[in-house]
C-alpha positions in Angstrom: -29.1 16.0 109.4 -31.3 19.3 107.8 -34.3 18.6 106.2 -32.9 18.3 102.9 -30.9 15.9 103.7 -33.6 13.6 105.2 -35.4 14.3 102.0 -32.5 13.1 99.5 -31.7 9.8 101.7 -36.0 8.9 101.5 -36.1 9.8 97.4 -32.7 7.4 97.4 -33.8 4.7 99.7 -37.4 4.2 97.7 -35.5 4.2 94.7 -33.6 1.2 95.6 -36.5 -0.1 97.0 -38.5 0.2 93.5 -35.4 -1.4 91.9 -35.5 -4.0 94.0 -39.3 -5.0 94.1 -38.8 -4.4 89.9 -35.9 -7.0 89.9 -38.4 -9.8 91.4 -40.8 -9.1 89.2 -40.7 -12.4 86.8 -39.7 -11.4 83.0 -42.8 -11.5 80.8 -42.4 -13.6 77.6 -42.6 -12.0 73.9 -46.2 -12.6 73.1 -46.4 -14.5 69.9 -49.5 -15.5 67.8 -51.6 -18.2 69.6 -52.2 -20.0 66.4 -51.2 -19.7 63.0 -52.0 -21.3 59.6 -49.4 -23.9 58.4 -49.8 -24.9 55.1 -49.3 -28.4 53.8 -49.2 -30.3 56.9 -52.7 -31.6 57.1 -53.3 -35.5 56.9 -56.2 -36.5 54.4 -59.4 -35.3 56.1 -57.9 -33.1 58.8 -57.3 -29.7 57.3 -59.1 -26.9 58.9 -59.5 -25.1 55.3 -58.4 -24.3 52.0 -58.1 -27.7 50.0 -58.1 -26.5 46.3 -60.7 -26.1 43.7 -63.6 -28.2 44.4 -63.8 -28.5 47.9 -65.4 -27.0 50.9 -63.5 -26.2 53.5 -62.4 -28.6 56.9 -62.0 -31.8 56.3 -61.9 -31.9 52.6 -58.0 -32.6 52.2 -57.5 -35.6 49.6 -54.2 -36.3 50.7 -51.6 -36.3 53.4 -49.6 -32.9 53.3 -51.6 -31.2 50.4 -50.2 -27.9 49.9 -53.2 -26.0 49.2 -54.6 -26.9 52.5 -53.9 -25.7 56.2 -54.6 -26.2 59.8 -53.6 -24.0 62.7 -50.9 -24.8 65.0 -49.9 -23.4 67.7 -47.9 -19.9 66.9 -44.4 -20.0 65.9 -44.1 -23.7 65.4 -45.6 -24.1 62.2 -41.8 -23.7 59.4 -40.5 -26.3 62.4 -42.9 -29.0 62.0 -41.4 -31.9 59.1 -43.6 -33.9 56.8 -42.6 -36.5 54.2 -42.9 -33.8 51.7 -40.9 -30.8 53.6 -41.2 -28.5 56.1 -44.6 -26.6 57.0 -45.1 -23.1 55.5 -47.0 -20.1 56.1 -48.1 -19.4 53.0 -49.6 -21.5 50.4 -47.2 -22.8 47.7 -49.9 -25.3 45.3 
């Protein structure tokens, strides 16, 4: 084997190697929002903010599931999460 040769066969053998090590390498998860505000899921007292005209801030929810007031949730979960009244929402809708 010339020089060359020994120099092809080394780039190709630490390529595989990189592959390799790449391929254990665990698969990093989509980063999503730690928290987000879901709107109309609060119980009476619990919001975090945003309870209508008249109030506050946290804590100032009337009633269960207003929708004029929010809490944070964890991110992504908040359209999945079901109330008597419907489905949690990102945006405020009364």
């Amino acid at each position: 084997m010339n020089n060359r040769h020994v120099a092809a066969l080394a780039l190709v053998l630490a390529t595989a190697a990189g592959v390799a090590h790449a391929e254990d390498q665990p698969q990093q998860p989509e980063v999503k929002a730690s928290v987000e505000k879901c709107w109309g899921v609060a119980k009476a007292g619990q919001n975090d903010c945003s309870a209508g005209p008249g109030t506050i801030c946290a804590g100032t929810a009337k009633a269960d599931y207003q929708k004029n007031a929010w809490i944070n949730v964890p991110g992504g979960t908040c359209t999945s999460i079901k109330t008597p009244k419907g489905h949690g929402t990102l945006t405020q809708t009364g």
